[in-house]
C-alpha positions, 0 to 999 in steps of 0.5 A: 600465297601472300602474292595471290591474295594481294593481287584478289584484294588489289585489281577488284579495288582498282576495277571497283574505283574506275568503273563505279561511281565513288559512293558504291565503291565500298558497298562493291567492294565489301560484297566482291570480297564475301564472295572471295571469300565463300570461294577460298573456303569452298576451295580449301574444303576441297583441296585438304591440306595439311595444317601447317603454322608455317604457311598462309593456307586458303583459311587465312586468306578466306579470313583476311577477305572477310575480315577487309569485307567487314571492315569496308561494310562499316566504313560505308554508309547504309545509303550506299548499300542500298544504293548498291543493292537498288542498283540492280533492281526493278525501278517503282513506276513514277507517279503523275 
């Protein structure tokens, strides 16, 4: 379990750093991995597995993706949310 969330946190890192421009990285990767995280939860909802205090459950990996989501939103700048989230929107028309 430790092996799969290292590998859902790192490649999404990885891809974000190479295919982005560096100021909406954090923004990218803040919003990927709420979105791991909603599907970890959905996940684990529908699998119902036992409580265990022994092993990582999909509950502590839906907590750690939210937790680094936080974390990368406040070390980001608002600018580059909303740089991020302009990104896919309809441009205003430019005036003469």
């Amino acid at each position: 379990m430790l092996t799969l969330f290292s590998l859902l946190t790192a490649l999404p890192a990885v891809l974000a750093f190479h295919l982005l421009e560096p100021e909406l990285v954090l923004p990218a990767f803040s919003a990927l991995l709420f979105v791991e995280a909603a599907f970890a939860v959905i996940v684990a909802r529908l699998l119902h597995c036992p409580d265990s205090a022994d092993d990582v459950t999909l509950w502590d990996l839906a907590g750690g993706f939210t937790l680094i989501g936080c974390a990368a939103a406040v070390l980001g700048e608002p600018d580059q949310a909303a740089l991020f989230l302009e990104q896919g929107g309809p441009r205003p028309a430019s005036r003469p």
